[in-house]
VEXDREN-2710 file (C-alpha; in Angstrom, 1 decimal):
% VEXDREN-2710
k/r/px/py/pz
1/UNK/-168.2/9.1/95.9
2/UNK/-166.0/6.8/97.9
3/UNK/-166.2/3.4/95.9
4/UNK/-167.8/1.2/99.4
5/UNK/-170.5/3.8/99.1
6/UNK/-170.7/3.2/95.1
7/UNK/-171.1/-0.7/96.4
8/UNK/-173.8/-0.1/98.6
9/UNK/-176.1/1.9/96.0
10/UNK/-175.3/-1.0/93.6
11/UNK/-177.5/-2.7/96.4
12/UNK/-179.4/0.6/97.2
13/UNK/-183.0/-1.3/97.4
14/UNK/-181.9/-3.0/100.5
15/UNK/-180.6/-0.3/102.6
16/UNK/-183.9/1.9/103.5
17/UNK/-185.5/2.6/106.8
18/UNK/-183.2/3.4/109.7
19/UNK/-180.2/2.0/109.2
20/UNK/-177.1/2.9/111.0
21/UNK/-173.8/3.7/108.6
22/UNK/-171.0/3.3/110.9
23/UNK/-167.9/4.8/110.1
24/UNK/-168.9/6.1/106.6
25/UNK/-167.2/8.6/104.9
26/UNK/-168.0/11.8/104.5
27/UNK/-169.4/11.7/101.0
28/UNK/-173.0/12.0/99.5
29/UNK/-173.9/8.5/101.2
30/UNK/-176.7/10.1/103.4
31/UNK/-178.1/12.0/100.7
32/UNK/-178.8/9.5/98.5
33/UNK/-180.3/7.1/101.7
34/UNK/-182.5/9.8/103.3
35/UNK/-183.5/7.5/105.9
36/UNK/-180.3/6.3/107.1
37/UNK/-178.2/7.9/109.9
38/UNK/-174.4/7.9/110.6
39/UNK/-171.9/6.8/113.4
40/UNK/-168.7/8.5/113.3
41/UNK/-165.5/8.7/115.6
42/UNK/-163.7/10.7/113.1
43/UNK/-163.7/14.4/114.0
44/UNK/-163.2/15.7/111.0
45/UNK/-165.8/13.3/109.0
46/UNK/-168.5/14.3/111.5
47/UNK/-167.9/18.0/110.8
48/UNK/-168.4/17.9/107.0
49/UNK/-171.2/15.5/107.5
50/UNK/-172.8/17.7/110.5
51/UNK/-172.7/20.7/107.5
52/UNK/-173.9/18.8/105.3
53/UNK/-177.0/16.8/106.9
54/UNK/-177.8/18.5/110.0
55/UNK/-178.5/16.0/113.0
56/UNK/-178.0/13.0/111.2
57/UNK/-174.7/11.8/112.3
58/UNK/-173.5/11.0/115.7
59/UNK/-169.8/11.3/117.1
60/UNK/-168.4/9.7/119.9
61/UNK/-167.1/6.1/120.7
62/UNK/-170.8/4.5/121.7
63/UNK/-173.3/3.7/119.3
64/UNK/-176.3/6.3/119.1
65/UNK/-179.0/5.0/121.6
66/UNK/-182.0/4.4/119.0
67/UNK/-184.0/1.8/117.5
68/UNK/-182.1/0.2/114.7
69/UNK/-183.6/-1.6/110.9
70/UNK/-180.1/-2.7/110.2
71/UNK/-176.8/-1.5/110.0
72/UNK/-173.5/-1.5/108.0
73/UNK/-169.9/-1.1/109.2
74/UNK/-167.6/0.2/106.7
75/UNK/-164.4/-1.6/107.9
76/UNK/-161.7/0.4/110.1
77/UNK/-157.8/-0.5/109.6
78/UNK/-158.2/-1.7/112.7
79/UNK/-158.9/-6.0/113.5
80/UNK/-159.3/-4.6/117.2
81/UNK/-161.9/-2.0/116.8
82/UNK/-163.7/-3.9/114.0
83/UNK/-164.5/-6.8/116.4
84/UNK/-165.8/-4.1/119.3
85/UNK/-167.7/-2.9/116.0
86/UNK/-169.3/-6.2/114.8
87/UNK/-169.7/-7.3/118.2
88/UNK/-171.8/-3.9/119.3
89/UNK/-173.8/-3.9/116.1
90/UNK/-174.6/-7.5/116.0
91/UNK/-175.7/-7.2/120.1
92/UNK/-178.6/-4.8/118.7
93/UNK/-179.6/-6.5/116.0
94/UNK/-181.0/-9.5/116.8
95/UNK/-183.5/-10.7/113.6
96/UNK/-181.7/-7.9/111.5
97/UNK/-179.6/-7.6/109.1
98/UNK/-175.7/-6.3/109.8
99/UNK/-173.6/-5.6/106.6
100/UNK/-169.9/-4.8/106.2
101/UNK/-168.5/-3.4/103.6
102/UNK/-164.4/-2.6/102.7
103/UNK/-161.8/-2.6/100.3
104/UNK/-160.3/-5.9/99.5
105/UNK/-156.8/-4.6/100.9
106/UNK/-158.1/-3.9/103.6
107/UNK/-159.1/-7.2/104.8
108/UNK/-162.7/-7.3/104.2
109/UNK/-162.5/-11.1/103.2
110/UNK/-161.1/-12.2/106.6
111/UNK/-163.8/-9.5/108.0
112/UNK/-166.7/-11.4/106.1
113/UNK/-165.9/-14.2/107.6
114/UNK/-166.2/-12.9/110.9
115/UNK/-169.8/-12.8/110.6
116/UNK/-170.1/-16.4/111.3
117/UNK/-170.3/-16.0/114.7
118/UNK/-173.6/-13.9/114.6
119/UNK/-175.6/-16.1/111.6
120/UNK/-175.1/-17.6/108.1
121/UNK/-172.8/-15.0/106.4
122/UNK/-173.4/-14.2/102.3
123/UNK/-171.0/-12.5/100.3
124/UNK/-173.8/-9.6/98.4
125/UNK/-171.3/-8.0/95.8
126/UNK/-167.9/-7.8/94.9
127/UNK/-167.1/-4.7/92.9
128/UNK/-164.8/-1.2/92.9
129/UNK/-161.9/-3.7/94.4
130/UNK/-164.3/-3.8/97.1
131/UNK/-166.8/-6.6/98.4
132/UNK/-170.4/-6.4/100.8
133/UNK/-171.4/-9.1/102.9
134/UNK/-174.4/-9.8/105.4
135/UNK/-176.0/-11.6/108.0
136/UNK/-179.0/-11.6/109.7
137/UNK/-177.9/-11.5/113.2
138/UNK/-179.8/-15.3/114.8
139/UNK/-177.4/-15.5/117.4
140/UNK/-176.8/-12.0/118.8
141/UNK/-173.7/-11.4/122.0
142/UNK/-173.8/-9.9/124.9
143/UNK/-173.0/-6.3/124.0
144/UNK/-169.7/-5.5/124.5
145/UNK/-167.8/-2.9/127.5
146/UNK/-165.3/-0.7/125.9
147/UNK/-163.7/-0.2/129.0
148/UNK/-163.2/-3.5/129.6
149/UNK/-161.3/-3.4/125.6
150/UNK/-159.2/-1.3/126.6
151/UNK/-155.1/-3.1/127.5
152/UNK/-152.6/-1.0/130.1
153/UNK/-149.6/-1.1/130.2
154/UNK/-146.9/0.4/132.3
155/UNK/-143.6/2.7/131.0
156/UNK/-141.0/2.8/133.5
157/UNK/-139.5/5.9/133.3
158/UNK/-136.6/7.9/134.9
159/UNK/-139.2/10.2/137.1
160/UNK/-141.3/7.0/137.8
161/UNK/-144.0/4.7/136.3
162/UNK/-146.7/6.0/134.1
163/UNK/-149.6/3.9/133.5
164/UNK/-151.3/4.1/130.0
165/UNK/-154.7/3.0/128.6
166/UNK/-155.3/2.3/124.9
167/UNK/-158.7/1.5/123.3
168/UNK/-159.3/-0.7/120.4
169/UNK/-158.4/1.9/117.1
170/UNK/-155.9/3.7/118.9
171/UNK/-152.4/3.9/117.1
172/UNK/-149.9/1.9/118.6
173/UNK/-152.5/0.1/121.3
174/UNK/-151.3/-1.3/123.6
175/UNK/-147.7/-0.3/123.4
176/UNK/-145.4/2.7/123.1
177/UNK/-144.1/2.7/119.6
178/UNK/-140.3/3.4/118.8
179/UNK/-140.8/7.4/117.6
180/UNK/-142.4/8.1/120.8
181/UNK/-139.9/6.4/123.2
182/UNK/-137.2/8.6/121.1
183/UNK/-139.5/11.6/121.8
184/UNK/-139.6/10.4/125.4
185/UNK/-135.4/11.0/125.7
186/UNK/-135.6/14.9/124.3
187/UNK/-138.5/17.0/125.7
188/UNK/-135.8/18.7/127.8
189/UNK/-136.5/22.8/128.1
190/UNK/-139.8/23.2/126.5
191/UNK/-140.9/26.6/127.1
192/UNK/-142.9/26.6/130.1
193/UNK/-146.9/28.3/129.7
194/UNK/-149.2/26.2/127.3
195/UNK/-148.3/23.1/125.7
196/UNK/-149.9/21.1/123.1
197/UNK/-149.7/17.1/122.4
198/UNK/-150.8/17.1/118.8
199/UNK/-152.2/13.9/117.8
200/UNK/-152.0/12.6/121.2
201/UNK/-153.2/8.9/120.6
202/UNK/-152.8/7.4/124.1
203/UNK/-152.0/10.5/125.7
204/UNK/-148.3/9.2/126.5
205/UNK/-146.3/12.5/125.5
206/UNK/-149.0/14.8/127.2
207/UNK/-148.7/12.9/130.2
208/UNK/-145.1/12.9/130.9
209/UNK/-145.2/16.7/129.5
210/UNK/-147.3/17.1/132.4
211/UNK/-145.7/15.6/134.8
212/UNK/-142.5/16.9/133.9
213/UNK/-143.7/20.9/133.6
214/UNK/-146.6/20.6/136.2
215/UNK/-146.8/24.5/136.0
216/UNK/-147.8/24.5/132.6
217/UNK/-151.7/24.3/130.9
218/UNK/-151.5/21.2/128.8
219/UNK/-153.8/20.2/125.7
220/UNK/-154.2/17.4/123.9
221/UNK/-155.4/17.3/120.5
222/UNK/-156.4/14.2/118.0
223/UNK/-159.0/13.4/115.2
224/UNK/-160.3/10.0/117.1
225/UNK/-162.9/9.5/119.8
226/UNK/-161.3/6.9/120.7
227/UNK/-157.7/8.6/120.9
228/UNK/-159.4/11.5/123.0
229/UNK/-161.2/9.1/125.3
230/UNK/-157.9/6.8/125.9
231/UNK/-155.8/9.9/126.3
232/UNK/-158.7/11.2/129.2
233/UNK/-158.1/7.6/130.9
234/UNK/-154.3/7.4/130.6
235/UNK/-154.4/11.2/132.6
236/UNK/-157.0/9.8/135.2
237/UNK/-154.4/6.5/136.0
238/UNK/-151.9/8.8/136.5
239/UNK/-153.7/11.7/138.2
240/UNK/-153.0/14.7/136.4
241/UNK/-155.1/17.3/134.8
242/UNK/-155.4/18.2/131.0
243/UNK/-157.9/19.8/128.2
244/UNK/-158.8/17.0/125.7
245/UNK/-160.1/18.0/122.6
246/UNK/-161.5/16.3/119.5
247/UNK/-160.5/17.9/116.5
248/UNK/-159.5/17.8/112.4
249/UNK/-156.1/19.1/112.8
250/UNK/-153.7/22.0/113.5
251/UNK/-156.7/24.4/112.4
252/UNK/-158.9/22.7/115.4
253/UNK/-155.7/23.8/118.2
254/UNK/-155.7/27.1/119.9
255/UNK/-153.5/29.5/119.2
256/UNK/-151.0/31.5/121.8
257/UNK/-149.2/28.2/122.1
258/UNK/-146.2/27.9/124.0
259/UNK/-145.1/24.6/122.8
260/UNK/-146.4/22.0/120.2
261/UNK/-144.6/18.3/120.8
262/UNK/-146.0/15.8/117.9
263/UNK/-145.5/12.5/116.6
264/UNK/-147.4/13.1/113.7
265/UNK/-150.2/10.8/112.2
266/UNK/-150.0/9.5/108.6
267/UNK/-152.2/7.0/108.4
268/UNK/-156.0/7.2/107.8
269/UNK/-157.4/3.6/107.3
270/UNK/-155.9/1.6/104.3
271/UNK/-154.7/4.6/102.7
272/UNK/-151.3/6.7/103.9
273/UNK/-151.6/10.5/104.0
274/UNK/-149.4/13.3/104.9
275/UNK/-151.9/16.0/104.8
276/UNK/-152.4/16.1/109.0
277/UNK/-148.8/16.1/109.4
278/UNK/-147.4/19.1/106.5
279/UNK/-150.6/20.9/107.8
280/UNK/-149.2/20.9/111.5
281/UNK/-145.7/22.1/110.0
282/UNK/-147.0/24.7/107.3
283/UNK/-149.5/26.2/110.0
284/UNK/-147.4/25.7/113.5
285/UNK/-146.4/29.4/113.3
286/UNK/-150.3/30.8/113.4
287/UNK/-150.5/28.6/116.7
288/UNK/-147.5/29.7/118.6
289/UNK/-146.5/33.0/120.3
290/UNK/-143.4/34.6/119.6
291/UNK/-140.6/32.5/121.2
292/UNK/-142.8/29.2/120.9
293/UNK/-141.2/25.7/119.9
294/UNK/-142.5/22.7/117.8
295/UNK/-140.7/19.6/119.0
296/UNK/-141.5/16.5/116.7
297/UNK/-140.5/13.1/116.2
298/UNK/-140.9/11.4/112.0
299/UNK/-139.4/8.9/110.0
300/UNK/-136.3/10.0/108.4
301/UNK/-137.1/9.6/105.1
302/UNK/-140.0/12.1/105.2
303/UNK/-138.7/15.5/104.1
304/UNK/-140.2/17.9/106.9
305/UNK/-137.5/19.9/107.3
306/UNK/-137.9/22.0/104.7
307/UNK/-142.0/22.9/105.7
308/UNK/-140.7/23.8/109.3
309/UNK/-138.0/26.2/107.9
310/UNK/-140.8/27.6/105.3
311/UNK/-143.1/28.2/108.4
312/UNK/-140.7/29.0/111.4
313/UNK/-137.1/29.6/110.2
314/UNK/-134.3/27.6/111.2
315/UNK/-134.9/23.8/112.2
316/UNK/-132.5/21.5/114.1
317/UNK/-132.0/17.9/114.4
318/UNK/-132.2/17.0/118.0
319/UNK/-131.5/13.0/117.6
320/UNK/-131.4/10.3/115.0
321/UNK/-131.8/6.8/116.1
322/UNK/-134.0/3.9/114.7
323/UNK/-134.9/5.2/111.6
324/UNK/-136.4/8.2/113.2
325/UNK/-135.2/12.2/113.8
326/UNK/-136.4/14.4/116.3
327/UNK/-136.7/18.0/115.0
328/UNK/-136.9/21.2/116.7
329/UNK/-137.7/24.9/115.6
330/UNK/-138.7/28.4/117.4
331/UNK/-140.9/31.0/116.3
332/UNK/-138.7/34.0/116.2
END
């Protein structure tokens, strides 16, 4: 049991009726609060909890449409997307109560606080390095317009501006981090067919792969609603064409690939993890046809060399620059 979950049953005599968990994990939270529904934008979370209990958690970047008791926010990494979180919830709950609940190095003090703005804020419990506050929303806010969250910004490029459109939650928002503008300089002679962003975030590489190989089928792939939905607006502004899909990982792509081009996530909310990323490279092989290429950007101190030569043979350092390498392997 995740320990915000293990805070909340410390408390479990207060969360009853329908109450919205938003952003939960995907633990035995539901099972032990029978009346309670979820909110995900995870992909992979709203699978296992979809097995799991049936009909009880919704996925996508808008809060379910339904009558609400109350509702807890488990606290994204995010300052951005918590305050279009607190800001939804607290718009719907006018005379009810909205928790949050998070790790303490996660922010959850400074989160707390926040509550302010919507009522008299109490601190409920402070245990598992974790701590619960509450308010009962007196003063609720207009409810909030994602689109209207989202920041654009332009890349001027060698083939001509591309226009880009983050949401709050999406890595790098609002601007092109420094592995991606390497990535940008070496996506000469992909394999033309079907091409994959993996972990597409903004939709900044699958864009320019796009616009660069307009022949080719292109797919873009991430975990986060909120990643798929900025990558679908950063195509619109720039008028091209692509299949975006929500999904846990390499096992969620198609296979018969032509190309995979990556900057790989590792981060999933306070925590680091690899597991996305050495899934992508252990598993690229079952995904491309014979001939296919992975093209990725990492740090260089991450040691994924090795796990592309395990799955596809010989692997070649296209750049170094920044602290970053640019990799690049064929399926023979």
């Amino acid at each position: 049991m995740d320990p915000r979950s293990e805070v909340l049953l410390r408390q479990a005599e207060l969360f009853t009726g329908q109450l919205l968990l938003v952003g939960l994990p995907a633990d035995d939270l539901l099972g032990r609060l029978v009346d309670a529904r979820g909110w995900t934008w995870h992909a992979g979370d709203w699978q296992r909890l979809e097995a799991r209990f049936h009909g009880r958690c919704h996925f996508g970047t808008e809060a379910p449409d339904e009558d609400l008791a109350g509702a807890v926010l488990f606290l994204p990494k995010s300052r951005e997307l918590a305050d279009y979180l607190l800001q939804a919830l607290a718009a719907r709950l006018h005379g009810r109560p909205l928790y949050i609940v998070g790790e303490k190095r996660g922010g959850i003090e400074r989160a707390g606080k926040q509550l302010a703005a919507f009522g008299r804020p109490r601190k409920l419990d402070n245990a598992r390095h974790c701590q619960l506050w509450q308010v009962e929303v007196s003063q609720a806010p207009a409810a909030p317009e994602l689109a209207r969250l989202a920041r654009h910004y332009r890349l001027e490029l060698a083939d001509g501006p591309l226009e880009v459109v983050s949401l709050p939650g999406v890595f790098s928002h609002g601007r092109l981090d420094r592995g991606s503008a390497l990535l940008l300089e070496h996506l000469d002679d992909l394999p033309p067919g079907r091409v994959l962003d993996f972990g597409c975030g903004a939709g900044v590489l699958g864009a320019v792969l796009k616009r660069r190989y307009p022949a080719s089928e292109l797919v873009l792939l991430d975990v986060d609603a909120f990643a798929v939905r900025s990558s679908e607006l950063t195509l619109a502004a720039n008028g091209l064409q692509g299949e975006v899909l929500a999904g846990d990982g390499i096992d969620a792509a198609p296979r018969q690939l032509d190309a995979i081009v990556s900057n790989p996530p590792f981060h999933q909310g306070v925590h680091t993890s690899y597991a996305a990323s050495e899934a992508l490279l252990a598993k690229a092989g079952e995904h491309l046809r014979a001939g296919g290429e992975i093209r990725l950007v990492a740090n260089a101190f991450l040691r994924y060399r090795p796990l592309i030569e395990a799955s596809l043979g010989a692997c070649h350092t296209l750049a170094e620059a920044d602290g970053f390498r640019i990799y690049q392997a064929r399926k023979g």
